[in-house]
N, C-alpha and C positions, 0 to 999 in steps of 0.2 A: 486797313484795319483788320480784316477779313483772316489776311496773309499772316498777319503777324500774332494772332489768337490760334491760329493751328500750326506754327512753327512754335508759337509756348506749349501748344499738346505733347506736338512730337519729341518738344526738348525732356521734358517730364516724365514722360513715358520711356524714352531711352534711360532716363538716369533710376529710374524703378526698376527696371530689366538688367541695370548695372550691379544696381546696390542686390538683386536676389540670386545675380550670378555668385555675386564676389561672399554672400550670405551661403551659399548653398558650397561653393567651394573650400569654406570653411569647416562646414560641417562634416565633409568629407574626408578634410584632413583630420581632423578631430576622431572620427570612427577610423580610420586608417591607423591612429598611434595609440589604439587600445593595446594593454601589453594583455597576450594570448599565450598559452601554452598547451599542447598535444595531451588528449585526453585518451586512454582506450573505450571504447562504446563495441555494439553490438554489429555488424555488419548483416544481419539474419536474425530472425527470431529466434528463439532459443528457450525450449520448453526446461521447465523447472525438473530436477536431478542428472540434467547430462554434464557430461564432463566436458571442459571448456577444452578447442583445439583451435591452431592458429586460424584457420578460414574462419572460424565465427568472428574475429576480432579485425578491427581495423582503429584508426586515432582521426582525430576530428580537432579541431581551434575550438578552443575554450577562453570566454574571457577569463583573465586570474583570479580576478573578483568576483568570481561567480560559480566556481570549482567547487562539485560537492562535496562534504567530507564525504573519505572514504576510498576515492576514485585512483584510476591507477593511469601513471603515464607510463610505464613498463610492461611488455605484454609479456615478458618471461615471468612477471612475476603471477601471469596467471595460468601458466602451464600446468594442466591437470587438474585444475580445479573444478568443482562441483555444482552447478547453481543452484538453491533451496529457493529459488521463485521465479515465474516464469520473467522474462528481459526480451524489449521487442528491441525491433530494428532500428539503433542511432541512438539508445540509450544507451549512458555511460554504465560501467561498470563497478558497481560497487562493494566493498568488503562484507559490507552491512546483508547483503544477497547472495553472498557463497554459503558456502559452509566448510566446518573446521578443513584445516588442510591435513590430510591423507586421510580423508573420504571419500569412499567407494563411491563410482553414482548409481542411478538407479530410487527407489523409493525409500530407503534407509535415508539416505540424506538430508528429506524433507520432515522428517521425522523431530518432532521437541523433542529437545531433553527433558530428561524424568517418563516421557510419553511412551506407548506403545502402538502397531499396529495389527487390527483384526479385522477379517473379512466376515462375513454373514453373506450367507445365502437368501437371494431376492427376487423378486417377480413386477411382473407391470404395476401390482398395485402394491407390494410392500415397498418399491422402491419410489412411489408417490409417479409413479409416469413415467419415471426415466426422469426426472427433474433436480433429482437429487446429483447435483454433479460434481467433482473436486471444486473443495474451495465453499462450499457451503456447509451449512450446518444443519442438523439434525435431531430430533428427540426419538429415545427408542421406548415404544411400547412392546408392552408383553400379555399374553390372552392365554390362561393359563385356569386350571383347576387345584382350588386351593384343598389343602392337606386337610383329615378330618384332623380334629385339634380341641381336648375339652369337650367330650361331648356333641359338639357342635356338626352338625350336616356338613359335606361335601358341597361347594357351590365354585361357580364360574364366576371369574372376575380378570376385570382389564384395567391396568396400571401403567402409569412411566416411571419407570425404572431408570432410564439416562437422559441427561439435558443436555441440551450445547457441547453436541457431538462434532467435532470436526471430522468431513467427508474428504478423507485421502485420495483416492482415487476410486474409479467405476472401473470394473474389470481389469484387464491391465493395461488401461493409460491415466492417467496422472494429471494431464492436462487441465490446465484452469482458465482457459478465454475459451471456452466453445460456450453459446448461452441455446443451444437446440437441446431440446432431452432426448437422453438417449438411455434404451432398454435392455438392460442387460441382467446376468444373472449373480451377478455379487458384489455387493460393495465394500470398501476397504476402510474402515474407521481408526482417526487416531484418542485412544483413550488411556488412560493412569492403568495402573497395574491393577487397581483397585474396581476400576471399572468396568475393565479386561475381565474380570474373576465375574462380576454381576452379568454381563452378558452372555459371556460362556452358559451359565447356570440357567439365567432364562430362555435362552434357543433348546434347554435339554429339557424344560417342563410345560411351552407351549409353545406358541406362535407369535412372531416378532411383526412389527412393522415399523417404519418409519415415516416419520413426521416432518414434514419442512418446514424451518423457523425463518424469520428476518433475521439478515445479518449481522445487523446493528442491536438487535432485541437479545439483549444477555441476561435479562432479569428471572431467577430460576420462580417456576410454579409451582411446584408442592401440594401436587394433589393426590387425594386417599385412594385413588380408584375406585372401580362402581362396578357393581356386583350385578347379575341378571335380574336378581328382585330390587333393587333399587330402581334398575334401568326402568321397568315395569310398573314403577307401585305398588309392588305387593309386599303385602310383610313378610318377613325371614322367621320360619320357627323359632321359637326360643330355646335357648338352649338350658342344657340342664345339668349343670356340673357335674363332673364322676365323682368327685367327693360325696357331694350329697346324694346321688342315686345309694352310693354304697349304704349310706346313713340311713337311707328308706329301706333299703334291704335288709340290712342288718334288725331293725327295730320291729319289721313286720316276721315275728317268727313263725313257722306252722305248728299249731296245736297238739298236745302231744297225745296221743291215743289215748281213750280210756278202755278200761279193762271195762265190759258189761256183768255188771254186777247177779251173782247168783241167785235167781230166785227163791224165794223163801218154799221149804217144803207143803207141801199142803196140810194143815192142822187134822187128824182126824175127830171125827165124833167124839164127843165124853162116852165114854164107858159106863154102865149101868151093874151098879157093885150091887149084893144081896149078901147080907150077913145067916151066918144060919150057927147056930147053938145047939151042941148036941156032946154029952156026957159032962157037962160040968167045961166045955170049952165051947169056943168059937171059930169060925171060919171064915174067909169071904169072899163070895164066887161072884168073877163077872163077867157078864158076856154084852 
């Protein structure tokens, strides 16, 4: 009875071992008759504005059904092209990640349309640590003395002048996967022509610094900036319009001189008349 309850084991357990060969050999034909087709990908890393040459390139099996748009199975067709974002090693290639064809490589490349790029001069602590690196964003403050204007006192005030600055490059590399800060003396912003013109003007009337934002944080803030006496508490003189100073001027005239009048001569004595009569007339002496 023994015999025959372990030869039902072994018979079961063979036919389990059968059905997961003949399950598994299935499934192998089954991924074996995926239809694939050669993709071009990355063979090296490939930092963002170099110009593509055959050794960065190699081709790789791609399911068909899973082909990104965009992608190239022809590597002539990427002969001298540009990258506008960095591409690591075994990623595919895509249109979407060059830029126009017959462009130069280098930092133009990465550049938006309609965009410009400017550099500023920076330090350990305008440049936030060195933390500020391609690929990140920025806000630009300015610490400046403002114009007299209206009457009004000369005072110091600090402001943001730019938001959601995109960080081109740090000195001259471009690079965007290093996450170490690194300290250097210039960074490279991409900004509107518009914007270009507003920085220009405030590196020529104070001192700049930069601010690191989240990446994801595009909501702009719109602050008045804040003056030394706000900073403090203290009140700001008031101001006193030129208009009206003039109006005070004008109305408080100076007095026009007077002439001192001539004192009256001194009256003298009345005189003491005597009349005197003599020959039929009269006379009259006084002394």
């Amino acid at each position: 009875m023994k015999n025959i309850k372990a030869l039902g084991l072994f018979v079961l357990a063979a036919l389990v071992s059968l059905a997961a060969a003949v399950y598994a050999a299935n499934w192998v034909a089954r991924r074996g008759s995926v239809d694939t087709d050669r993709v071009v990908v990355a063979v090296t890393d490939i930092p963002l504005g170099s110009k593509l040459v055959p050794t960065m390139l190699g081709t790789a099996e791609w399911p068909r059904g899973s082909i990104p748009e965009g992608a190239f199975t022809d590597m002539q067709r990427l002969q001298d092209r540009v990258i506008k974002v960095g591409v690591l090693r075994g990623e595919a290639l895509l249109e979407g990640k060059l830029a126009p064809e017959g462009t130069k490589g280098g930092l133009a490349a990465i550049i938006a349309p309609g965009k410009r790029a400017m550099s500023v001069r920076v330090n350990d602590v305008v440049g936030v640590a060195g933390f500020a690196l391609p690929g990140n964003y920025v806000d630009v403050l300015v610490n400046a003395e403002q114009d007299k204007s209206g009457g009004t006192q000369q005072h110091q005030i600090s402001m943001t002048v730019l938001e959601n600055v995109l960080v081109l490059a740090v000195a001259q590399e471009a690079g965007r996967d290093e996450t170490k800060p690194k300290v250097v003396s210039a960074v490279t912003l991409e900004l509107s022509p518009a914007d270009a013109e507003k920085l220009d003007l405030a590196r020529s009337v104070g001192s700049l610094s930069l601010v690191l934002r989240n990446q994801v944080d595009k909501d702009p803030v719109g602050t008045a900036g804040i003056t030394k006496n706000q900073l403090f508490g203290t009140s700001e003189p008031a101001a006193v319009p030129v208009s009206a100073a003039v109006k005070v001027a004008a109305a408080v005239k100076p007095a026009k001189p007077v002439a001192p009048r001539a004192r009256p001569a001194a009256q003298l004595p009345a005189a003491t008349c005597v009349e005197v009569i003599q020959g039929g007339g009269s006379t009259f002496n006084c002394f």
